[in-house]
C-alpha positions in Angstrom: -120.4 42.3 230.9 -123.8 40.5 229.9 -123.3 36.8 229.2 -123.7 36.2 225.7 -126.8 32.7 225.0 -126.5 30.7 222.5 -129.6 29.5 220.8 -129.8 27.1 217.9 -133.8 27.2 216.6 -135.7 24.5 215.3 -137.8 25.3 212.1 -140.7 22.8 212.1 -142.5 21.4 209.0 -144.5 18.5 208.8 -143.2 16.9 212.3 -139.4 17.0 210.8 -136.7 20.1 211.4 -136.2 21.8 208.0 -133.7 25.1 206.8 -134.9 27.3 203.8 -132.9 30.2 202.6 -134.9 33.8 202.6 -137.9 31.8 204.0 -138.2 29.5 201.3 -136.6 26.4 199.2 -136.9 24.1 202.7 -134.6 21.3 203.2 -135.2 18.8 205.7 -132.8 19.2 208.6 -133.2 16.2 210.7 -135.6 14.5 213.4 -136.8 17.6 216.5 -136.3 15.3 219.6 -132.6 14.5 218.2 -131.7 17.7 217.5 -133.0 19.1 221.1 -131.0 16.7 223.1 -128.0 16.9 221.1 -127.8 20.3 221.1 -128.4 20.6 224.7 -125.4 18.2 225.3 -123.1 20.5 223.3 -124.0 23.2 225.5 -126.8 25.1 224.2 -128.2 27.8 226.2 -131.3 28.0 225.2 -133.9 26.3 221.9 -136.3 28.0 219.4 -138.9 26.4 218.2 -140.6 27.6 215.5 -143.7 26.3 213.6 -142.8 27.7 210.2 -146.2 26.6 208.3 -148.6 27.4 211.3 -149.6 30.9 210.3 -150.1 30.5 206.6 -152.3 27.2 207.3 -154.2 29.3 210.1 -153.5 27.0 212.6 -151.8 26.8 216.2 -148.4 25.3 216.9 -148.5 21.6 217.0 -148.3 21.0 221.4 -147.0 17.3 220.1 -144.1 18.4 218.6 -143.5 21.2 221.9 -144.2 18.1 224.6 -141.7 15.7 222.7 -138.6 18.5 222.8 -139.4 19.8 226.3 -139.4 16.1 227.5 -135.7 15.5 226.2 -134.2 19.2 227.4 -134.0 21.1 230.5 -132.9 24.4 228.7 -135.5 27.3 228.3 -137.2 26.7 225.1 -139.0 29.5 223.1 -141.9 28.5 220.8 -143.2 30.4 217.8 -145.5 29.6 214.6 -149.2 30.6 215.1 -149.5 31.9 218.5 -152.7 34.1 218.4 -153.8 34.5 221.9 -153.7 34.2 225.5 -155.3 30.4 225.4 -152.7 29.4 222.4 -150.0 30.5 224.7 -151.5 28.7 228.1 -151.2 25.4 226.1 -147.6 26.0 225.1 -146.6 26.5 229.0 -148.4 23.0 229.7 -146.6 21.6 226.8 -143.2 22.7 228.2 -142.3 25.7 226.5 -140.6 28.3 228.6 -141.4 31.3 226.5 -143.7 32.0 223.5 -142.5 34.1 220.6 -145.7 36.0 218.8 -145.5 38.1 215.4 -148.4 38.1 213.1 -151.1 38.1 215.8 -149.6 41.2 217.4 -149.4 42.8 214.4 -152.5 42.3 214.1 -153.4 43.2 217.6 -151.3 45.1 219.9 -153.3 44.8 222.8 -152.4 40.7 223.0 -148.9 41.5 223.8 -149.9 44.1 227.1 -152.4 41.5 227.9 -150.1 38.1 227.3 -146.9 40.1 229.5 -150.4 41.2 232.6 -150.8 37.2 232.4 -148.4 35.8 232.1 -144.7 38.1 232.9 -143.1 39.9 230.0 -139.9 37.8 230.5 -141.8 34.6 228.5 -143.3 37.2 226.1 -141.1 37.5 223.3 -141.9 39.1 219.7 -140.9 38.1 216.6 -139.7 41.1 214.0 -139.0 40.0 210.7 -138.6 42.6 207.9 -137.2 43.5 205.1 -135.5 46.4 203.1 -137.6 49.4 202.3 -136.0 52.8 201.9 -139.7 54.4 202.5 -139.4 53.5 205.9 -138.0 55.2 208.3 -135.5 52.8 209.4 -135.0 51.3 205.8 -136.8 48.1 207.3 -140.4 47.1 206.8 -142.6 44.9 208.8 -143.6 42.0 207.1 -145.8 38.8 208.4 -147.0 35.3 207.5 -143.8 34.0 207.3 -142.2 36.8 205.6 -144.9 37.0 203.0 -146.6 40.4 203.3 -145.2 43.3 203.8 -147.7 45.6 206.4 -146.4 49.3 205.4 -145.2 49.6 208.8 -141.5 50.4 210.3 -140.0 47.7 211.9 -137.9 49.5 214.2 -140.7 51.4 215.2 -142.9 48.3 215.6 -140.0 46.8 218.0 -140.1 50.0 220.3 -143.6 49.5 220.2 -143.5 46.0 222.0 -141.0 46.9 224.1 -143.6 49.3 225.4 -146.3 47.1 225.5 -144.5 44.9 227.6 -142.7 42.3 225.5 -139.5 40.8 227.2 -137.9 39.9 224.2 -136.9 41.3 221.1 -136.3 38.8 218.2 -135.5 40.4 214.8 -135.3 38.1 211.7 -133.9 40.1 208.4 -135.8 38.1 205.5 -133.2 38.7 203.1 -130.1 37.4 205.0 -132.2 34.7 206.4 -130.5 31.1 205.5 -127.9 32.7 203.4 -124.9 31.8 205.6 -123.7 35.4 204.2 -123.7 36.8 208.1 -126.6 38.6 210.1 -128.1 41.9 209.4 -126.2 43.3 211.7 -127.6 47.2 210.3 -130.6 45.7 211.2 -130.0 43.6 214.1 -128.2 47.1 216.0 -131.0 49.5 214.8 -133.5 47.0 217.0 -130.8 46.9 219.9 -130.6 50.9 219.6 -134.4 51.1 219.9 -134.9 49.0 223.0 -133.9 47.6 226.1 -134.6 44.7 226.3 -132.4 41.6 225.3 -132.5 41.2 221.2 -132.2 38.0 219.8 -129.5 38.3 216.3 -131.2 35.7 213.7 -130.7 35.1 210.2 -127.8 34.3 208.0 -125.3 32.9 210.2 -122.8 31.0 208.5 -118.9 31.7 210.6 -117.9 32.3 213.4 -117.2 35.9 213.2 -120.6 36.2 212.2 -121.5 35.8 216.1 -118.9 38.0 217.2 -120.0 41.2 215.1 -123.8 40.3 216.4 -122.4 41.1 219.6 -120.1 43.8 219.4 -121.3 45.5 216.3 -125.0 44.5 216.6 -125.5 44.7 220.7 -127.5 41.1 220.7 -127.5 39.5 223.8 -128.8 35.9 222.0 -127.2 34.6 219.5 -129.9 32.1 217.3 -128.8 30.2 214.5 -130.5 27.3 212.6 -128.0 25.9 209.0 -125.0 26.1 210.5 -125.9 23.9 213.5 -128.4 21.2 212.0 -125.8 21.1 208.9 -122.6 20.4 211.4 -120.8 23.3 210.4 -120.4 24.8 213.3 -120.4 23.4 217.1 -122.6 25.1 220.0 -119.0 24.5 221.9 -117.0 25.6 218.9 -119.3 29.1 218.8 -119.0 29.8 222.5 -114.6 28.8 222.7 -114.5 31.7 219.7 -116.4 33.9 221.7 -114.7 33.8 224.5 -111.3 34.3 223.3 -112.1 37.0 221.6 -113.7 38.5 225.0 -116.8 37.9 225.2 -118.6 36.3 228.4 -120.3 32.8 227.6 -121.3 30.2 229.9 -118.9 27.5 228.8 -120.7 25.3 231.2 -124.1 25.4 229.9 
């Protein structure tokens, strides 16, 4: 049995963590560098860190706000948020980040995902899928980009394969209408993604109990388990998540 990560993600705005529901209505969620270690000490397995504004201000990630978490953690940490080629990416590794999590600029141009997994190994490639409903697709999900602002007329699903065969490592599928809600993940969509590819998929979106984890596992075959509201917001513990998990059978690294 695959061990099961845990990965609580970091939305960035403005130098300050913040939580929106379906994308939107931010709320500020705390200080980054404080959040990082303390969610490393409750045994996190891995971080996100996504720069939420990046893309629809047409800029790269802030490397400040990447050097200041990766100085405080030894965990892998995955940065997103305006990652448009190979030279954005090469300053993300110097700032610490283990992995780099593109979406718009892929969409935009396939070839940068072949070329970033050539350069730099698909297992620090990961892709970013967020979507929404759409019974004209084939799936019944549509791609959509800049921060789950505009839809691109393309299947999701499809778009995931896609990657997969262009070399991407990870697969990390965000459902913009479950997103914040605390209602649970997508897990129609989460499992379509898992069905289409083999590589790990990341569940994200909508956490908000414990048995939400559980069916992202069993019902939708994720392998990473991300969740923002219900950790920043003390709901839920990284420890309490991964003591649920495993005794209901599921192999997590109680340790990390």
């Amino acid at each position: 049995m695959k061990i099961v990560s845990i990965m609580p993600c970091l939305d960035m705005k403005d130098g300050r963590v913040v939580k929106g529901v379906h994308f939107v209505d931010v709320k500020d969620a705390g200080d980054p560098v404080e959040n990082a270690a303390f969610y490393q000490a409750e045994g996190a397995d891995e971080l996100a860190m996504l720069d939420i504004a990046a893309t629809l201000e047409n800029r790269a990630t802030r490397l400040e706000w990447v050097k200041s978490v990766s100085e405080v953690i030894t965990i892998p940490l995955t940065v997103g948020g305006g990652v448009s080629s190979l030279t954005d990416m090469e300053r993300l590794f110097e700032a610490g980040a283990s992995k780099v999590s593109v979406n718009s600029a892929a969409v935009k141009r396939p070839d940068l995902v072949k070329e970033a997994a050539r350069e730099f190994g698909s297992e620090r490639i990961t892709i970013a899928v967020d979507a929404r409903r759409n019974d004209a697709m084939p799936s019944g999900f549509e791609l959509v980009v800049s921060g789950g602002t505009k839809p691109v007329g393309r299947d999701a699903v499809e778009w995931a394969r896609q990657c997969q065969d262009l070399g991407a490592g990870v697969i990390l599928p965000t459902s913009v209408d479950s997103d914040g809600t605390l209602s649970g993940y997508d897990i129609p969509f989460t499992r379509a993604i898992a069905d289409a590819v083999s590589v790990p998929v990341v569940a994200s979106g909508g956490a908000g109990k414990l048995e939400d984890f559980f069916e992202a596992v069993v019902e939708g075959k994720a392998e990473i388990l991300l969740a923002a509201s219900v950790f920043h917001f003390r709901t839920l513990s990284v420890k309490e998540v991964k003591e649920y998990l495993k005794g209901r059978g599921i192999a997590v690294n109680l340790a990390g």
